[in-house]
TILO-162171 format. One record per residue (C-alpha): residue number from 1; residue in one letter; x, y, z. Coordinates in Angstrom, 1 decimal, padded with zeros to 4 digits, always signed. Example, Ala and Ser with C-alpha at 12.3 -4.5 7.8 and 13.67 -1.06 7.14 Angstrom:
% residues 2
[1; A; [+012.3; -004.5; +007.8]]
[2; S; [+013.7; -001.1; +007.1]]
***
This chain:
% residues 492
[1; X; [-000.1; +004.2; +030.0]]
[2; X; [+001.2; +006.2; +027.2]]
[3; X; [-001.1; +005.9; +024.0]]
[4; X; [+000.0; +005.2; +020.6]]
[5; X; [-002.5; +005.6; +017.8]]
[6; X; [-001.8; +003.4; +014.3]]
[7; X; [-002.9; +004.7; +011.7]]
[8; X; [-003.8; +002.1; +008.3]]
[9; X; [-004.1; +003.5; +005.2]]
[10; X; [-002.8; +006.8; +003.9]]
[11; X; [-006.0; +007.8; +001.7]]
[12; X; [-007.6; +011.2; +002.4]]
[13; X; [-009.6; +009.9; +005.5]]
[14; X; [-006.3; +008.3; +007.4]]
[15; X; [-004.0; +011.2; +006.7]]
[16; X; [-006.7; +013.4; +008.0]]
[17; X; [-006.8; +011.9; +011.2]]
[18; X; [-003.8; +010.9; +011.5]]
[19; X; [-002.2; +014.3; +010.8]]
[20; X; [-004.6; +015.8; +012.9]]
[21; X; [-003.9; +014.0; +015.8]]
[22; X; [-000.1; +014.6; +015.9]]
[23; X; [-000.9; +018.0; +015.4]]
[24; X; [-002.7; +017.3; +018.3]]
[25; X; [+000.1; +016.0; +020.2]]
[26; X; [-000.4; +012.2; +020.2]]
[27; X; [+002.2; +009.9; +018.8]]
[28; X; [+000.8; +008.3; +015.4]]
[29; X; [+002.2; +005.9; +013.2]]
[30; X; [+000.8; +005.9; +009.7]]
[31; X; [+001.2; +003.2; +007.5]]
[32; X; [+000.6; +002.6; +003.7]]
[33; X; [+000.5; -000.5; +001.4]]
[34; X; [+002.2; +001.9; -001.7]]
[35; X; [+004.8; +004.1; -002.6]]
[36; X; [+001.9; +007.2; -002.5]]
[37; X; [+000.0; +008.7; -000.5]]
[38; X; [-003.5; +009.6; -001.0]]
[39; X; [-005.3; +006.4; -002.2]]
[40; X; [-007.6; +007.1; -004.7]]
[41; X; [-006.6; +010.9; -004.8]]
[42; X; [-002.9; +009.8; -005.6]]
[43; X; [-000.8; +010.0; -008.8]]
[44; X; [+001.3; +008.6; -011.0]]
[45; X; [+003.5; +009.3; -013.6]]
[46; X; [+004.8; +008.3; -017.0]]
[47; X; [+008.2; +009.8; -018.8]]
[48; X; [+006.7; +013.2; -018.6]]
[49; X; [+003.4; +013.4; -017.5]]
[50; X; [+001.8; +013.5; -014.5]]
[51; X; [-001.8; +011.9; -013.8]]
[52; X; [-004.2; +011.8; -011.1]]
[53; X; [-005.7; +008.8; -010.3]]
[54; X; [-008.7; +009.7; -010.1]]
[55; X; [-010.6; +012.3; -012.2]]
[56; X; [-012.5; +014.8; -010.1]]
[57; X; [-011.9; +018.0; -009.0]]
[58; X; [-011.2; +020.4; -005.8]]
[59; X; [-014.0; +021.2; -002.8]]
[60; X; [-014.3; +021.8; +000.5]]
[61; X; [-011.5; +024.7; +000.0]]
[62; X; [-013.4; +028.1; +000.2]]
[63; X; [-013.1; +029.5; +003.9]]
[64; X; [-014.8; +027.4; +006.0]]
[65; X; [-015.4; +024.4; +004.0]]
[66; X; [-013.4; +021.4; +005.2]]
[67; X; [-010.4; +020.7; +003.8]]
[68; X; [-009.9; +024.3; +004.1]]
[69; X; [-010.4; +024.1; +008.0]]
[70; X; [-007.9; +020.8; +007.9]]
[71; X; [-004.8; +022.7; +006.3]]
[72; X; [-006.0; +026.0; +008.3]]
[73; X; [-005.4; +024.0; +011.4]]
[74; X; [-002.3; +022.7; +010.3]]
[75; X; [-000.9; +025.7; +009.2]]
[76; X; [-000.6; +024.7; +005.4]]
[77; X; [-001.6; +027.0; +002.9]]
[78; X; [-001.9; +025.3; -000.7]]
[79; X; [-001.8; +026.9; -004.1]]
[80; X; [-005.6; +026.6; -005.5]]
[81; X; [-007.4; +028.4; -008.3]]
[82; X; [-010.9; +029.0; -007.8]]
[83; X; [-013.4; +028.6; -010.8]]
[84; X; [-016.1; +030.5; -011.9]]
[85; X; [-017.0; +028.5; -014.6]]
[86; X; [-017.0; +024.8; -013.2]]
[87; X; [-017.6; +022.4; -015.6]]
[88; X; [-018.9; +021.6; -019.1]]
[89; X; [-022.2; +019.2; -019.5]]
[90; X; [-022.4; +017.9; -022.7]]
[91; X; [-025.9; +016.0; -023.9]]
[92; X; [-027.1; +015.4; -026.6]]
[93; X; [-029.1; +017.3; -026.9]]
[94; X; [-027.9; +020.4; -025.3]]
[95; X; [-024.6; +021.4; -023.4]]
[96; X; [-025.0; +022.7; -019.3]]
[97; X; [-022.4; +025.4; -018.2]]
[98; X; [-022.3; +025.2; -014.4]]
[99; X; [-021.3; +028.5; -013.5]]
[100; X; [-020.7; +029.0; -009.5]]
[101; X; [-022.9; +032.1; -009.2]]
[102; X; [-025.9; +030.5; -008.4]]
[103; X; [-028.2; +033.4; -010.2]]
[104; X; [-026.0; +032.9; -013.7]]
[105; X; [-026.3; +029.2; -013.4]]
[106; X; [-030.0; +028.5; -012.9]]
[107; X; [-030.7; +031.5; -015.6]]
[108; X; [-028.4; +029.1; -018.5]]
[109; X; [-030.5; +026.6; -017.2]]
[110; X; [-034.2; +028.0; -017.6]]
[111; X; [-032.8; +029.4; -021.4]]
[112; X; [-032.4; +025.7; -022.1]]
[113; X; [-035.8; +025.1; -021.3]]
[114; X; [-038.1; +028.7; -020.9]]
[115; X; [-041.3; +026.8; -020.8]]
[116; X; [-040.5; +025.3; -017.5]]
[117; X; [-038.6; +028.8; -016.6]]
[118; X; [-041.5; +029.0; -013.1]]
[119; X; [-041.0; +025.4; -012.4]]
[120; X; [-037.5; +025.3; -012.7]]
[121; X; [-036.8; +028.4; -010.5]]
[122; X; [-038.6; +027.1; -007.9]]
[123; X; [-037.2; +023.8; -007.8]]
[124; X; [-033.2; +025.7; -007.4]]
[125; X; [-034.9; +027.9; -005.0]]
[126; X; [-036.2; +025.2; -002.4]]
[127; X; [-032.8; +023.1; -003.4]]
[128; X; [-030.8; +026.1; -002.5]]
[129; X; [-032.8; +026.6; +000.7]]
[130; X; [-032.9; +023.1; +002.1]]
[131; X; [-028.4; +022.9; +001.0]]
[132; X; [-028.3; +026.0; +002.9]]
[133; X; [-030.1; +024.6; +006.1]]
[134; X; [-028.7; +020.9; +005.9]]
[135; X; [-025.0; +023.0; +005.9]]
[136; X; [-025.9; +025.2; +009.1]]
[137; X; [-026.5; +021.3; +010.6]]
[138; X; [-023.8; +019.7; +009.3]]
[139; X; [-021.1; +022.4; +009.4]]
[140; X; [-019.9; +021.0; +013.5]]
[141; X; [-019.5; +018.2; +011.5]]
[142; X; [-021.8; +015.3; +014.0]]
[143; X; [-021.2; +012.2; +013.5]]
[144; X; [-024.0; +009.7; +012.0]]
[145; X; [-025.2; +007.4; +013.4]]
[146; X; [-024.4; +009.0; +017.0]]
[147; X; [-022.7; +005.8; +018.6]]
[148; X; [-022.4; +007.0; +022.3]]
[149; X; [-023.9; +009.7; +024.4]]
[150; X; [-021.4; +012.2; +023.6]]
[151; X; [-022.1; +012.1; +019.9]]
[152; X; [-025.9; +012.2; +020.7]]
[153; X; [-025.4; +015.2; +022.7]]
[154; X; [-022.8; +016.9; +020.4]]
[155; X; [-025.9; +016.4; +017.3]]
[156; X; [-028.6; +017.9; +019.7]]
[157; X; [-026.3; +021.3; +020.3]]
[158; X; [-025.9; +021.1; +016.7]]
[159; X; [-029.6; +021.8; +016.3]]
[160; X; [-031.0; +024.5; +015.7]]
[161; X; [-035.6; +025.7; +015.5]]
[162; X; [-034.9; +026.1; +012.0]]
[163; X; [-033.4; +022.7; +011.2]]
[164; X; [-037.3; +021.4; +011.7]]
[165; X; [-037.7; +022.6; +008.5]]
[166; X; [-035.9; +019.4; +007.1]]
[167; X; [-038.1; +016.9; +009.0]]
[168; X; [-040.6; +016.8; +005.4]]
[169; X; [-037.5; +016.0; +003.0]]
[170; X; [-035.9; +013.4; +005.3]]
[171; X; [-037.7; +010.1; +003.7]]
[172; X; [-038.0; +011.5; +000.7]]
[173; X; [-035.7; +011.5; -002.9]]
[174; X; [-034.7; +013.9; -005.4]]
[175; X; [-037.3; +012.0; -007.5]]
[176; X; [-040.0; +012.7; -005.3]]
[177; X; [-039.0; +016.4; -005.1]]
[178; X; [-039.1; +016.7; -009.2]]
[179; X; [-042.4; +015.1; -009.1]]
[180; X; [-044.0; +017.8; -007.1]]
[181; X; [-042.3; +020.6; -009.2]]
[182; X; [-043.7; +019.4; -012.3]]
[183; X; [-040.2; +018.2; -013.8]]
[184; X; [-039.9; +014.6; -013.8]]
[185; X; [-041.1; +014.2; -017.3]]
[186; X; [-038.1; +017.2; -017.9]]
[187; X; [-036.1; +014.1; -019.6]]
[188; X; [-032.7; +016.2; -020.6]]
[189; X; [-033.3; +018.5; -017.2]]
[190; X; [-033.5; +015.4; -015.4]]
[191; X; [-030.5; +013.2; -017.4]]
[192; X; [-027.8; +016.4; -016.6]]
[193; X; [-028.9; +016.2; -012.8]]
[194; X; [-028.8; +012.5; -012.9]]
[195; X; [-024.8; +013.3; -014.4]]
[196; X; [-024.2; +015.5; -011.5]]
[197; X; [-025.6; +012.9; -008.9]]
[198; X; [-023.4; +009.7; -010.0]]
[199; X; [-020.5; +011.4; -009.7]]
[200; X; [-021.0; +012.4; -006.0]]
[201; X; [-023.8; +010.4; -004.8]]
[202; X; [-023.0; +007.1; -006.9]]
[203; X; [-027.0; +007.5; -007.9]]
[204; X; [-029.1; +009.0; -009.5]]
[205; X; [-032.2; +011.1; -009.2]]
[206; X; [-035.1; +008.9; -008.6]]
[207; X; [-033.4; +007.3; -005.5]]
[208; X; [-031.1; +009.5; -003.8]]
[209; X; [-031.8; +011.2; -000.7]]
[210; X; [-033.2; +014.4; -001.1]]
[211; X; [-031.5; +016.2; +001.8]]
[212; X; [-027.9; +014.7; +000.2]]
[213; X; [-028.9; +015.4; -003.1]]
[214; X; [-029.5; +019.0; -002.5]]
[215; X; [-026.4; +019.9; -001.1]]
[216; X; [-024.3; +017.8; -003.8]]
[217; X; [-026.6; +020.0; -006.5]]
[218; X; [-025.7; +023.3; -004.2]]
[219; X; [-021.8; +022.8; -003.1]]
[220; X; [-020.5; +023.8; -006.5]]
[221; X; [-021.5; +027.1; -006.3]]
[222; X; [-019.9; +027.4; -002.6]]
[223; X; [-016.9; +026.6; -004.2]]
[224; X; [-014.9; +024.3; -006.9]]
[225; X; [-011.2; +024.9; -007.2]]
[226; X; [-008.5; +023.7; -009.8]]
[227; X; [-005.5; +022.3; -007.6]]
[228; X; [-002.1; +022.9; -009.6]]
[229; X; [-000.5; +018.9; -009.8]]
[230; X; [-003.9; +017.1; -008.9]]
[231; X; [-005.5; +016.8; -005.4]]
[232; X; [-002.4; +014.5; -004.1]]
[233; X; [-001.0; +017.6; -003.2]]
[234; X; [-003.8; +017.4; -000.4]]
[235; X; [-001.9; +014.1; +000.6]]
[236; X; [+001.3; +015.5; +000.3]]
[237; X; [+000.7; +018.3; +002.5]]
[238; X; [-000.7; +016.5; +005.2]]
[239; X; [+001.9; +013.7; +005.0]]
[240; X; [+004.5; +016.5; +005.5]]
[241; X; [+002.4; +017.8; +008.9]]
[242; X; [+002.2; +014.5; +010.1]]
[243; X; [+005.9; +014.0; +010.2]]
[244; X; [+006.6; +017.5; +011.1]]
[245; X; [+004.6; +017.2; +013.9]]
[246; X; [+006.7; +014.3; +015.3]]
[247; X; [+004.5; +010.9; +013.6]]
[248; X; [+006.0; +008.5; +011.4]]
[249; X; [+004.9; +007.4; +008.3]]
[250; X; [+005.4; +004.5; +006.1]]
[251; X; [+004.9; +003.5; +002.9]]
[252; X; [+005.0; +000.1; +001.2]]
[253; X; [+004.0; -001.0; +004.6]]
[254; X; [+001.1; -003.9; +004.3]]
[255; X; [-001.1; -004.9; +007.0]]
[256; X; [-001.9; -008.6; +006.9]]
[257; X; [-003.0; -009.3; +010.4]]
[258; X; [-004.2; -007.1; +013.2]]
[259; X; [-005.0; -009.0; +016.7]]
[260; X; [-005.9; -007.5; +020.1]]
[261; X; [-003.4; -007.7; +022.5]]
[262; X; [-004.8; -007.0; +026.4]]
[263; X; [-006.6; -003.5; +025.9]]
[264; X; [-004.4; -002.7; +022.7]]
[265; X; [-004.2; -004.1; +019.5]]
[266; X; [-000.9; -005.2; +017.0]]
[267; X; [-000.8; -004.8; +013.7]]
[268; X; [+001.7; -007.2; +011.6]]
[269; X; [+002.9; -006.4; +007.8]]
[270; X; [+003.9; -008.4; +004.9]]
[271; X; [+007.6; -008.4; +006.1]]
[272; X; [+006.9; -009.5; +009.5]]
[273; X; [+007.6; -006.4; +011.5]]
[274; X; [+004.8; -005.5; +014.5]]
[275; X; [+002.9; -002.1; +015.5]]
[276; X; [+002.0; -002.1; +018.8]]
[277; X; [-000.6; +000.6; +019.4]]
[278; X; [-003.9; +001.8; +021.8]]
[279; X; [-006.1; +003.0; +019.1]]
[280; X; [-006.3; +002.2; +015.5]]
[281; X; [-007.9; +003.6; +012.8]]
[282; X; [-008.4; +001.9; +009.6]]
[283; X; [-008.3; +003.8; +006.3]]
[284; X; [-009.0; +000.5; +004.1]]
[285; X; [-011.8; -000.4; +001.8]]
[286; X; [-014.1; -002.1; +004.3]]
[287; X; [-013.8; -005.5; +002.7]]
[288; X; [-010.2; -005.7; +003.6]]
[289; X; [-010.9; -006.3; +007.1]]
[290; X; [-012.0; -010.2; +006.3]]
[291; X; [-008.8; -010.9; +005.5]]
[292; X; [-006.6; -008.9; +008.5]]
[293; X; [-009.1; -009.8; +011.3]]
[294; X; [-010.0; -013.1; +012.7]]
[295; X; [-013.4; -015.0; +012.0]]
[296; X; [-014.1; -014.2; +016.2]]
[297; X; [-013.0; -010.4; +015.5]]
[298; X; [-015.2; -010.2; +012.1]]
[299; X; [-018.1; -011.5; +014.1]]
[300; X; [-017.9; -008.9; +016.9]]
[301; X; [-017.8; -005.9; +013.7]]
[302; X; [-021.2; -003.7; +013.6]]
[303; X; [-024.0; -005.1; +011.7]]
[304; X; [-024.2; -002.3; +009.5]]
[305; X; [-020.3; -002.5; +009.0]]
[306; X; [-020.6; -006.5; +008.0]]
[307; X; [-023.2; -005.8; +005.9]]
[308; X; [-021.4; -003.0; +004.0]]
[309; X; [-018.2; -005.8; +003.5]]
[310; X; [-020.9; -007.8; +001.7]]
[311; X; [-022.2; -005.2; -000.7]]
[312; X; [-021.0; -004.0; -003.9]]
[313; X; [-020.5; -000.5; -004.8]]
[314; X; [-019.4; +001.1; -008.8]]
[315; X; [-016.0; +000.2; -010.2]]
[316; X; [-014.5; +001.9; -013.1]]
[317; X; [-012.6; +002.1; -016.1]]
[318; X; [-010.5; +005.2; -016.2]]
[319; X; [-008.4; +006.6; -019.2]]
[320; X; [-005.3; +008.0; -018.6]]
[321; X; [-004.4; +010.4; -021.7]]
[322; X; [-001.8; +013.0; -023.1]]
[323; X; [-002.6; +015.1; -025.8]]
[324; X; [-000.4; +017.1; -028.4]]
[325; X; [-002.0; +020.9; -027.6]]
[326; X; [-001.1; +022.1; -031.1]]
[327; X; [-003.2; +019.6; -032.8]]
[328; X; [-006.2; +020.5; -031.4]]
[329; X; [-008.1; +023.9; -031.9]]
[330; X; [-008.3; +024.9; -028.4]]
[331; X; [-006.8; +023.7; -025.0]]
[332; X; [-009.3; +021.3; -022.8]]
[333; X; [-011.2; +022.9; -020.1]]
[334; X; [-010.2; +021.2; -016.9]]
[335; X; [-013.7; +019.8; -016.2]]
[336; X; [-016.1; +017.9; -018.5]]
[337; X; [-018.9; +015.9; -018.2]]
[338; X; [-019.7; +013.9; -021.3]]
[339; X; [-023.0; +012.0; -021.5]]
[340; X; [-024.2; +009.7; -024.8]]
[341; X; [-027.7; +009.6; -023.4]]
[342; X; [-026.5; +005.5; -023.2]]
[343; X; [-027.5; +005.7; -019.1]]
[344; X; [-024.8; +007.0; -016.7]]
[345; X; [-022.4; +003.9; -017.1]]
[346; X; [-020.3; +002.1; -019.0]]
[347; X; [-019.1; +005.0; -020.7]]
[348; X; [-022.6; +006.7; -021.3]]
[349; X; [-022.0; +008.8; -019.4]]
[350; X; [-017.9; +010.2; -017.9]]
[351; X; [-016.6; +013.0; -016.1]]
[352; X; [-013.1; +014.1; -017.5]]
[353; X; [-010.6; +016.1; -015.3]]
[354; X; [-007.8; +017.4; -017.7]]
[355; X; [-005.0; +019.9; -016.6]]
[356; X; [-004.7; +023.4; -017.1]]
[357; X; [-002.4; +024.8; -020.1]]
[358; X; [+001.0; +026.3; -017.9]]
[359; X; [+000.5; +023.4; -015.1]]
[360; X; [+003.9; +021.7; -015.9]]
[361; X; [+003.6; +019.5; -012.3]]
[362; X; [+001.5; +017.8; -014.6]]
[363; X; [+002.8; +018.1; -018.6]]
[364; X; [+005.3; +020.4; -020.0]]
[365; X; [+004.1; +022.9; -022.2]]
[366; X; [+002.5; +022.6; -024.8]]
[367; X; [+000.8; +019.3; -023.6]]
[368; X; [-002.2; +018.5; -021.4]]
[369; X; [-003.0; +015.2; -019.5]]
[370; X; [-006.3; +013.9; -019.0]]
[371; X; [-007.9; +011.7; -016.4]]
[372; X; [-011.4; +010.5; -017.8]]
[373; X; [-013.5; +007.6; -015.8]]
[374; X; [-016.6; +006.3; -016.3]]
[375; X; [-018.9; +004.0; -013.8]]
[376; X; [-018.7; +000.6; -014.7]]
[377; X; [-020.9; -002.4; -013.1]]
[378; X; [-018.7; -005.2; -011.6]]
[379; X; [-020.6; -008.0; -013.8]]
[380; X; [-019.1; -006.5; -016.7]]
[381; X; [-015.9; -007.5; -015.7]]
[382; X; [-016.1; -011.0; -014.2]]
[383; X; [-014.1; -013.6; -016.4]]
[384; X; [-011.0; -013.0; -018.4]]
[385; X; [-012.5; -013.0; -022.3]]
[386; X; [-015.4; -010.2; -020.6]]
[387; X; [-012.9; -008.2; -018.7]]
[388; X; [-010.7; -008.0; -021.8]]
[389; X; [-013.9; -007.2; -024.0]]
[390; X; [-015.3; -004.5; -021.6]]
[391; X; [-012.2; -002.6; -021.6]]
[392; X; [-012.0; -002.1; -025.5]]
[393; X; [-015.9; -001.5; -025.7]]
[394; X; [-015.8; +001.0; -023.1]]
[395; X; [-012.3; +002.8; -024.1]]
[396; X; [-013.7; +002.8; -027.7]]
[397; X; [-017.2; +004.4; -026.5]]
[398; X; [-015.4; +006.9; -024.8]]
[399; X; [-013.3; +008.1; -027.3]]
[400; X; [-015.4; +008.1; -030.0]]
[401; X; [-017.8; +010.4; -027.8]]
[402; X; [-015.0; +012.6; -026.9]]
[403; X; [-014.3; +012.7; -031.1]]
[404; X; [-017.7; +013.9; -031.7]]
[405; X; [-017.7; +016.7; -028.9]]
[406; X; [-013.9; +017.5; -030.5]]
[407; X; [-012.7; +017.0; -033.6]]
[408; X; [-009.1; +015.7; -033.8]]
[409; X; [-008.9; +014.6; -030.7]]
[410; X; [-008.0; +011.3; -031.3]]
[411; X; [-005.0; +012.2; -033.7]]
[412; X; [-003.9; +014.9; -030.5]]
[413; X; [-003.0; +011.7; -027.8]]
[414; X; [+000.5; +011.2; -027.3]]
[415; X; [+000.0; +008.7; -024.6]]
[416; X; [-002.9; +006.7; -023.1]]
[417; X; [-003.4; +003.6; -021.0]]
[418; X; [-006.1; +002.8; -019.0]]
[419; X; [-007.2; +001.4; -015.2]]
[420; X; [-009.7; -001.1; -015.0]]
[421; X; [-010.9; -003.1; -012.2]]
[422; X; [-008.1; -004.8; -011.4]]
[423; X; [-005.7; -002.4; -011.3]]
[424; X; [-007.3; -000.7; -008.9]]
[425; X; [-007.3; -003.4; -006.9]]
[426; X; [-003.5; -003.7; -007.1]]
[427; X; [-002.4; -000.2; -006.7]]
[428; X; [-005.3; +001.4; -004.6]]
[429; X; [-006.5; -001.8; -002.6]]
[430; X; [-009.5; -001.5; -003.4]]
[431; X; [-011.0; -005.2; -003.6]]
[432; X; [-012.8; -006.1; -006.9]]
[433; X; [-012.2; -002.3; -008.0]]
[434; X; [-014.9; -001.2; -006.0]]
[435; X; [-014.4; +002.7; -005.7]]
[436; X; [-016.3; +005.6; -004.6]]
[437; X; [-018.6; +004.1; -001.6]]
[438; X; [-022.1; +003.3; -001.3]]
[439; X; [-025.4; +004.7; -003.2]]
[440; X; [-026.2; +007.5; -001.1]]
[441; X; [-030.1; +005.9; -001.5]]
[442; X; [-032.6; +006.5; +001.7]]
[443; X; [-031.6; +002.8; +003.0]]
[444; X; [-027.5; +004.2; +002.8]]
[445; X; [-027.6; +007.2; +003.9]]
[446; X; [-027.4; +009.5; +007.0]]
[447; X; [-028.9; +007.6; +009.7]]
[448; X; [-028.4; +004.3; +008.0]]
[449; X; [-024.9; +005.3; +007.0]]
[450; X; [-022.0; +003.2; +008.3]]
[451; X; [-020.7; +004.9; +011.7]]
[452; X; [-016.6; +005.0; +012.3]]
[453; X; [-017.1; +003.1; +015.2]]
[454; X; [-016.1; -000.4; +014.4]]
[455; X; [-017.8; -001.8; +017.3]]
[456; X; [-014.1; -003.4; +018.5]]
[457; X; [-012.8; -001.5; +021.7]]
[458; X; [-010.7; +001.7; +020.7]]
[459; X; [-010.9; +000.7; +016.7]]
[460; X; [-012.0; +003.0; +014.4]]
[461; X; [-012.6; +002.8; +010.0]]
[462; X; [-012.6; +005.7; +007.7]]
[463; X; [-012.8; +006.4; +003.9]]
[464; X; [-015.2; +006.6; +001.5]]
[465; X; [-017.5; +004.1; +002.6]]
[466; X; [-017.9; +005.8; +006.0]]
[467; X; [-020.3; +008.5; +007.1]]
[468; X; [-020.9; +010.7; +005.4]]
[469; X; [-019.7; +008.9; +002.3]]
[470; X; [-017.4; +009.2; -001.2]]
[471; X; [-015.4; +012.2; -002.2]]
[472; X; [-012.6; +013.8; -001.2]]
[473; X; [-015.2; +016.3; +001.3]]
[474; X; [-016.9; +012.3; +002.7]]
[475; X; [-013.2; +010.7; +003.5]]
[476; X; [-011.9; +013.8; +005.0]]
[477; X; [-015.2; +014.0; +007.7]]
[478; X; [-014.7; +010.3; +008.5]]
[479; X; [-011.2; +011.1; +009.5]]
[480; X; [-012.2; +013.8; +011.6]]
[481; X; [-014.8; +011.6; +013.4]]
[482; X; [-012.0; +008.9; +014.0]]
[483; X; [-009.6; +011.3; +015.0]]
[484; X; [-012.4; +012.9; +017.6]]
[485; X; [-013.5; +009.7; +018.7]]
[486; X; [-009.6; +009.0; +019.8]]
[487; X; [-009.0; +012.3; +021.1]]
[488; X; [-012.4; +012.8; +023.2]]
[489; X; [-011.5; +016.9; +021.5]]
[490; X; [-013.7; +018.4; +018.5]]
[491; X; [-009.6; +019.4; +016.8]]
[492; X; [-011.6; +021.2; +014.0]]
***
């Protein structure tokens, strides 16, 4: 019998596997609810601006890493521009420069605070160590939890007498770990780590996963990349592969009910028209699949993946901005962190992504657009007077921080609406705006992380809710476990 794989969902995680498998030579349908690709990595635009849906910015891409690995093995080179200096932290009480030399960053650091200079060399130097071992581990790329015997075995080769060196950190948090160096009571040390970790972890330092935490403190400096246009062109590329490569792909294409049909399943969308297909692999946020699957075919999920359908993760309000270049002193940097010292949510605390002066995919010249979003709690947002209310305080909060870090700002927008909750539950799918997967807390992560193996015969789930979690880096490894797990070949 001649296997078909359907593909749902064209985020970051499905067009990896996806693309990858017709690369591979299997015949893949893709299909997507909207008229882009990329999910929460997409764009959109307005008269004559381009904006990224999402504000972060460009990993995985140095040689090696794994995005660069994905478009190695599809043969498509992208325009990137790598970054020495990677971001602005603005505090209070101090403003972080996180440089990717790992030597000049940790020295800005210590001259921020030179009575802890011992304490706070020591910490980067065992953080530095344990990324660098947990990367050696990781770098095959095993898939967590190991479902069958192959993935069991393919984790054990994976192993190597120095990865026993991580067995002390495994139960343990960041917290933990800055306890024992003598920093926890480091309050501003502590808050611009805490910035770092919600971004990428969803968390912050007193419950995070130490081993996680480490290498989301330490990939920076292995690489952070402006992408010209936003990181859609990593959609756009692989779209193109996918299609080149003889798979088809479809867009305003919604999945409302998937069924098993003999060993097979079939997929039917909102227009009525079926997808018959061997394998599937679902690119949707996880609480989607209560509403295509039968009660019978919920019940036979994973535990750990029914659970994860009834948690909540962050949503967030994100500001989408143009500003008038000559009315401000200097151009933006393309990455900011801006925390109030008001906690690390509802705009205390937001990363802004803005583009690069000459980057006219994104604004003509003379004009610079500006993706800002801040972590929001769900509660916030829950009746029509709060929802309304939420999205004023918050906007206003932001704004008047960004004011105080630059002056005139506010009389530089030319443009600016906003994304709340429910828009991205209308445009991105995401039920109840949840974005950016779980906490990567001890209980979440790693072992206890939700496998791609839906438990259903030849079904698989990827995205940012998957092992090994959020990010553009997280989706992309879920895809390559689905893609494996269909293809019984490592691909990458």
């Amino acid at each position: 019998m001649t296997r078909h794989v359907l593909v749902v969902g064209a985020g970051i995680g499905g067009l990896t596997a996806g693309s990858l498998l017709a690369k591979d030579g299997w015949s893949v349908t893709l299909l997507e609810a909207s008229s882009e690709l990329g999910g929460c990595a997409s764009k959109f635009k307005r008269h004559k601006y381009l904006f990224p849906v999402g504000a972060t910015l460009g990993m995985g891409l140095e040689p090696g890493g794994i995005h660069e690995r994905i478009f190695r093995y599809l043969g498509k080179p992208m325009s990137i521009e790598p970054l020495e200096r990677v971001m602005e932290m603005v505090h209070p009480d101090a403003t972080f420069v996180f440089h990717k030399d790992r030597q000049q960053h940790v020295k800005g650091i210590v001259a921020l605070f030179p009575s802890h200079s011992e304490k706070i060399q020591a910490f980067y130097k065992e953080v530095f160590a344990v990324a660098t071992t947990v990367r050696t581990l990781m770098d095959p790329l095993p898939a967590l939890p190991p479902a069958n015997a192959n993935e069991w075995a393919y984790l054990v080769k994976s192993m190597r007498p120095q990865h026993m060196k991580l067995l002390p950190y495994f139960n343990q948090t960041l917290g933990q770990r800055l306890k024992k160096h003598g920093l926890s009571e480091l309050h501003e040390f502590r808050h611009m780590l805490d910035g770092l970790l919600i971004d990428s972890m969803q968390t912050g330092s007193e419950d995070v996963a130490y081993l996680l935490s480490a290498v989301a403190l330490d990939i920076y400096h292995e690489g952070a990349y402006y992408v010209p246009g936003g990181l859609y062109r990593f959609a756009e590329l692989m779209g193109d592969s996918l299609t080149e490569n003889g798979g088809l792909l479809k867009k305003r294409r919604t999945i409302e009910k998937l069924e098993q049909q003999g060993d097979g399943w079939i997929a039917t969308d909102h227009r009525g028209n079926l997808y018959e297909a061997t394998d599937v692999i679902l690119n949707l946020p996880i609480q989607q699949l209560t509403k295509i699957f039968s009660p019978e075919l919920v019940s036979k999920l994973k535990v750990s993946l029914r659970d994860g359908i009834a948690g909540e993760t962050w949503a967030t309000l994100t500001l989408y901005l143009a500003v008038d270049l000559t009315k401000l002193d200097e151009p933006l940097p393309a990455f900011r962190q801006i925390s109030t010292g008001d906690g690390l949510a509802e705009g205390g605390h937001f990363f802004m992504s803005s583009s690069l002066p000459g980057d006219e995919l994104r604004a003509p010249e003379g004009f610079q657009t500006i993706t800002i979003s801040t972590h929001s709690r769900i509660e916030e947002w829950d009746n029509q007077k709060k929802y309304e209310a939420t999205r004023e305080v918050l906007t206003e909060r932001m704004l008047q921080a960004i004011q105080q870090v630059i002056p005139g700002f506010r009389d530089a927008i030319v443009h600016m609406e906003s994304g709340a909750p429910k828009a991205w539950e209308r445009f991105a799918g995401r039920v109840n705006g949840f974005v950016g997967g779980f906490p990567q807390t001890l209980d979440a992560a790693l072992f206890h992380s939700i496998s791609h193996h839906s438990g259903l015969p030849n079904l698989y789930v990827c995205g940012d809710h998957i092992f090994p979690g959020g990010g553009t880096i997280g989706a992309a490894a879920s895809g390559i476990h689905a893609a494996r797990s269909v293809s019984g070949k490592r691909l990458i």
